[in-house]
C-alpha positions as CSV (number, residue, x, y, z in Angstrom):
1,X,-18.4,-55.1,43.0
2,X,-20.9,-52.1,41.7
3,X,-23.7,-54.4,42.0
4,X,-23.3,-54.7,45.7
5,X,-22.5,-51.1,46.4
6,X,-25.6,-50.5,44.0
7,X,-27.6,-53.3,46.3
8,X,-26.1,-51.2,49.6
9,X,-27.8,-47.9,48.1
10,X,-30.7,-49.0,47.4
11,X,-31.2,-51.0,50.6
12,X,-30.3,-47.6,52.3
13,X,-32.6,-45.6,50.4
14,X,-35.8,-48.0,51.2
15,X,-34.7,-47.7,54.8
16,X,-34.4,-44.3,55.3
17,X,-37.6,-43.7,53.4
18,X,-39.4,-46.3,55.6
19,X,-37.5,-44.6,58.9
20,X,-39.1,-40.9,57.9
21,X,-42.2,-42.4,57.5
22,X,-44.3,-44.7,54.8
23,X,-43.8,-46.0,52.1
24,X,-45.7,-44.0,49.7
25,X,-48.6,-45.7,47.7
26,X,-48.0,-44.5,44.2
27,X,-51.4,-44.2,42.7
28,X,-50.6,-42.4,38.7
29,X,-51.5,-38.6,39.9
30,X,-48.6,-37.0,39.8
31,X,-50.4,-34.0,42.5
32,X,-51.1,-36.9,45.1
33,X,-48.3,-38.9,44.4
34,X,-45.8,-36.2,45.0
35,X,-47.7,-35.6,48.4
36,X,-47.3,-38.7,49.2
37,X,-43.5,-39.1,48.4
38,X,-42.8,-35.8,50.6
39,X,-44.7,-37.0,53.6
40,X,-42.8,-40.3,53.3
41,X,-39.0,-38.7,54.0
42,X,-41.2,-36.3,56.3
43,X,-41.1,-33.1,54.5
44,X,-43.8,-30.6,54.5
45,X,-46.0,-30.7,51.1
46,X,-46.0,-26.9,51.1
47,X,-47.3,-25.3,47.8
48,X,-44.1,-24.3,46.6
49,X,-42.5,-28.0,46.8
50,X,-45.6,-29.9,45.4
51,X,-45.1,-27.5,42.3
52,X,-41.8,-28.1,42.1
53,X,-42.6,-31.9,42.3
54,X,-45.1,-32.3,40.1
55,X,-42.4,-30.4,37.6
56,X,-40.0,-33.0,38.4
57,X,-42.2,-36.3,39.0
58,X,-44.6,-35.4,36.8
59,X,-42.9,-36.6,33.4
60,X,-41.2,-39.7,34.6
61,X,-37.4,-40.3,35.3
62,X,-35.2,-37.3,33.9
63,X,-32.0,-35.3,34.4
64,X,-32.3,-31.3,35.6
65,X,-30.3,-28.6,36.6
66,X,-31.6,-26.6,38.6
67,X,-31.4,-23.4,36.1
68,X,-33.9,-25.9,34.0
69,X,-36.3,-26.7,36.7
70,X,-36.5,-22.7,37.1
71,X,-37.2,-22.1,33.3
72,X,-40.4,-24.9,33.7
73,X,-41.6,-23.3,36.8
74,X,-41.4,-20.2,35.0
75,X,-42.8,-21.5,31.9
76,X,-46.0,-22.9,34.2
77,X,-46.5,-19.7,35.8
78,X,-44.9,-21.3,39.2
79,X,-43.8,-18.4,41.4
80,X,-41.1,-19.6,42.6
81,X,-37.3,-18.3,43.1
82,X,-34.2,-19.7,41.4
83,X,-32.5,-19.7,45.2
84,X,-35.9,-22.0,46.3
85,X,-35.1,-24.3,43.6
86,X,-31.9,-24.9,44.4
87,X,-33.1,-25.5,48.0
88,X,-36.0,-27.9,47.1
89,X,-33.4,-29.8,45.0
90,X,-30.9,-30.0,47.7
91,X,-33.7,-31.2,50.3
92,X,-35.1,-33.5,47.6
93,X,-31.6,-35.3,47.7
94,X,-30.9,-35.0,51.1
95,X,-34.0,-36.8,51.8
96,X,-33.3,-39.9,48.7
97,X,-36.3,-39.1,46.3
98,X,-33.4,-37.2,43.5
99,X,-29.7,-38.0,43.2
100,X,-27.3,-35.4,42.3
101,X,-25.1,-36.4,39.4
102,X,-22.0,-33.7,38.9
103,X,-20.6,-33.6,35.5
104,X,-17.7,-30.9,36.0
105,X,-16.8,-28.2,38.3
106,X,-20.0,-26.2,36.9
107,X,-23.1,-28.6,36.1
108,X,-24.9,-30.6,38.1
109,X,-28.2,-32.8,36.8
110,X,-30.9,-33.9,39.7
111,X,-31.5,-37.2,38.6
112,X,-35.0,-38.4,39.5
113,X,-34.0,-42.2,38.8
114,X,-32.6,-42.8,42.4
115,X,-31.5,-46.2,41.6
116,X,-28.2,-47.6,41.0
117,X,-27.0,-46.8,37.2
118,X,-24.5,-44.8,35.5
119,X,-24.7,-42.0,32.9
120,X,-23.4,-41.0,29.6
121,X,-22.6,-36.8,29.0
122,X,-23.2,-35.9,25.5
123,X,-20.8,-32.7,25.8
124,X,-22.4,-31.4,22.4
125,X,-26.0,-31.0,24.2
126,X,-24.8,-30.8,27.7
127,X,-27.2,-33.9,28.0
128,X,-27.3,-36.4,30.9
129,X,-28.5,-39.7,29.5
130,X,-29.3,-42.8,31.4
131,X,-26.5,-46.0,30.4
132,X,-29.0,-48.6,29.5
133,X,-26.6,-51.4,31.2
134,X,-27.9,-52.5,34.1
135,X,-24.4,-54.8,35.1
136,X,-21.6,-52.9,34.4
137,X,-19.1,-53.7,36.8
138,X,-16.0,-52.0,38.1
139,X,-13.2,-54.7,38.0
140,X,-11.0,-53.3,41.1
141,X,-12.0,-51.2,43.8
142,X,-9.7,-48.2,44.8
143,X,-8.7,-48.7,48.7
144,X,-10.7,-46.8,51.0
145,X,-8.9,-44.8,53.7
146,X,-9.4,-46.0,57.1
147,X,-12.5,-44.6,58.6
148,X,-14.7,-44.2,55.2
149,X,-16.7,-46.3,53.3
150,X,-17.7,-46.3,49.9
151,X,-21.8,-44.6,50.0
152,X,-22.1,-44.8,45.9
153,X,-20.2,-44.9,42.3
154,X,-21.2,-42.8,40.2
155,X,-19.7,-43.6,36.8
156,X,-20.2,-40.7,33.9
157,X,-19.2,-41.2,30.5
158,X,-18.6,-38.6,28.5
159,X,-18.9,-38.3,25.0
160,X,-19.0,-36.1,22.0
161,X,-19.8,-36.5,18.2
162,X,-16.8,-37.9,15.8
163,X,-14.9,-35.4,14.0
């Protein structure tokens, strides 16, 4: 049952990326290739969100909070404020290039990974880690309340070292 929600997301996301523009043509430079996936959901390359891009796209598929993506930005002299992050994040998943993963009432991780798959919490680190298996699979669906339909799973595992 995952697997076809999973199929519906990802469906969903190549539409509305295809409906705010073109695909983009990745090419290996992060600079351009962030350009290109911020003209593609038809937002603005300004310099503030290609910085921020080339923070987050730049090192392949990984998990942020926002307070970390400050801390780089800082880090690489990006001049850039903590309430601009959190509003490049929230456009950045608004428009399907991150997904927002919430752990608890008080973290949330912008996953760059916008595909279909699940996550493991290591509580000692306050790490979000990627669960390597592709087909788990939900055995029973909860009903859905008339009017609603199910737009994602997101499945979070949490775990901790033995004691």
């Amino acid at each position: 049952m995952i697997d076809s929600v999973a199929q519906t997301n990802d469906d969903a996301a190549t539409v509305a990326a295809i409906n705010h523009g073109r695909q983009p043509a990745l090419t290996g430079c992060p600079w351009h290739d962030v350009n290109e996936m911020l003209q593609s959901v038809g937002l603005r390359p300004t310099r503030q969100r290609m910085a921020l891009g080339w923070l987050l796209f730049g090192k392949g598929a990984r998990h942020l909070t926002a307070e970390m993506l400050y801390e780089e930005a800082t880090l690489a002299k990006v001049p850039v404020s903590l309430a601009t992050v959190y509003n490049t994040l929230n456009q950045l998943t608004e428009s399907g290039l991150l997904r927002q993963v919430s752990v608890d009432g008080t973290k949330t991780y912008f996953d760059t990974n916008v595909t279909a798959h699940h996550h493991y919490y290591l509580e000692n680190n306050h790490e979000l880690v990627d669960i390597p298996d592709p087909h788990m699979v939900l055995q029973k669906m909860p009903d859905v309340p008339e009017g609603y339909e199910i737009s994602r799973i997101d499945m979070v595992v949490r775990l901790r070292k033995k004691r």
